[in-house]
VMD Tcl script that draws the C-alpha trace (Angstrom):
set ca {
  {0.00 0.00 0.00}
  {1.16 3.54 -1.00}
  {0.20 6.49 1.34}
  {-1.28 7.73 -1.43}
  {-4.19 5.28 -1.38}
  {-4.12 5.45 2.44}
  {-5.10 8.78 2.45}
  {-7.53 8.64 -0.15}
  {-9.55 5.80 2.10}
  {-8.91 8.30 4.94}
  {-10.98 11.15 2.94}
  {-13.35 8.69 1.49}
  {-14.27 7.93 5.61}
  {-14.65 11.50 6.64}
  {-15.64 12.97 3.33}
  {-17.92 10.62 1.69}
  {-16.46 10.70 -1.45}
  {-17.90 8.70 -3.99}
  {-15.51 5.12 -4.78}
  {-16.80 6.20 -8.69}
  {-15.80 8.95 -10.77}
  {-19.46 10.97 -11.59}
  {-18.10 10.60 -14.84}
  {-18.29 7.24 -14.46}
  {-21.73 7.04 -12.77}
  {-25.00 6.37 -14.52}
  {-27.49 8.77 -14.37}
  {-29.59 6.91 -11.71}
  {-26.14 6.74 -9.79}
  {-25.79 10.41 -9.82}
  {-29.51 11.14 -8.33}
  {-28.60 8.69 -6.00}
  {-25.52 10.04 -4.67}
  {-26.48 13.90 -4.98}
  {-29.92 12.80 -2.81}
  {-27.19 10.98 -0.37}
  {-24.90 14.26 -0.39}
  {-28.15 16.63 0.53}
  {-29.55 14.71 3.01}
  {-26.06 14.32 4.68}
  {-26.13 18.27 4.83}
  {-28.83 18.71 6.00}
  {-28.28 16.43 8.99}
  {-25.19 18.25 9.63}
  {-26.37 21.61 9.33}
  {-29.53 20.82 11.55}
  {-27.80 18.82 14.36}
  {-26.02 22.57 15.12}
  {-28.89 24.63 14.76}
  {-28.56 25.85 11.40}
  {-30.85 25.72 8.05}
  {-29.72 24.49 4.94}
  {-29.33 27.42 2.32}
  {-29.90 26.05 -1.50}
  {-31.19 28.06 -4.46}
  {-34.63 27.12 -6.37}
  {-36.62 28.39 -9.05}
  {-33.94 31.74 -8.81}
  {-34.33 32.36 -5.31}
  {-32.40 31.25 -2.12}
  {-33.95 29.29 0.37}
  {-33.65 28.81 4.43}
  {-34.87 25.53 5.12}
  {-34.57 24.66 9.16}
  {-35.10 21.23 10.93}
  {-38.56 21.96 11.94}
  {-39.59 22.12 8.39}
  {-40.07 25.79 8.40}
  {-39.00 27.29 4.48}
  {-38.07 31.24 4.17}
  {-37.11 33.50 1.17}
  {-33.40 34.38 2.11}
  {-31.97 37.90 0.80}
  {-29.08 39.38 1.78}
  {-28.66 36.96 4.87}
  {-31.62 37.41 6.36}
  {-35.32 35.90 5.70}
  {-37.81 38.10 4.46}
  {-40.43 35.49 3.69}
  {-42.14 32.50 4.41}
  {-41.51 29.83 1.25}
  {-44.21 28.10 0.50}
  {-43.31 26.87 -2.96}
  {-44.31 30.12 -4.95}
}
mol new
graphics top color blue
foreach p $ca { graphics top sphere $p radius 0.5 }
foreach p [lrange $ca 0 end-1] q [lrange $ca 1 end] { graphics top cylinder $p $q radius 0.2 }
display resetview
């Protein structure tokens, strides 16, 4: 074993890098492991108190662990989201 490939296990463990290349991936595999990748934010983000921040439909959106959805501008929510 090179340490090379030792530390690429070692970031695979904490990182959750994918063992294929996207490039590589099917299309179903990609959905799959961009679903995986969100969810794993989210838990992150949530178990220290904070919302996840993504963009949809051109706006950004504050989504917190309650299931509570704002409009986000400038840092701050201005809005409930409620899907329009």
């Amino acid at each position: 074993m090179t340490a090379s490939k030792d530390l690429s296990a070692e970031y695979t463990l904490l990182y959750g890098i994918a063992e294929k290349s996207v490039f590589e991936m099917t299309d179903a595999e990609r959905k799959q492991a961009a679903a995986k990748a969100f969810e794993r934010a989210k838990e992150a983000a949530f178990t220290r108190g904070l919302p996840i921040i993504y963009g949809f439909n051109g706006l950004v959106i504050a989504e917190y662990a309650d299931g509570r959805r704002f409009v986000r501008v400038n840092g701050k929510d201005v809005r409930p989201y409620n899907g329009n």
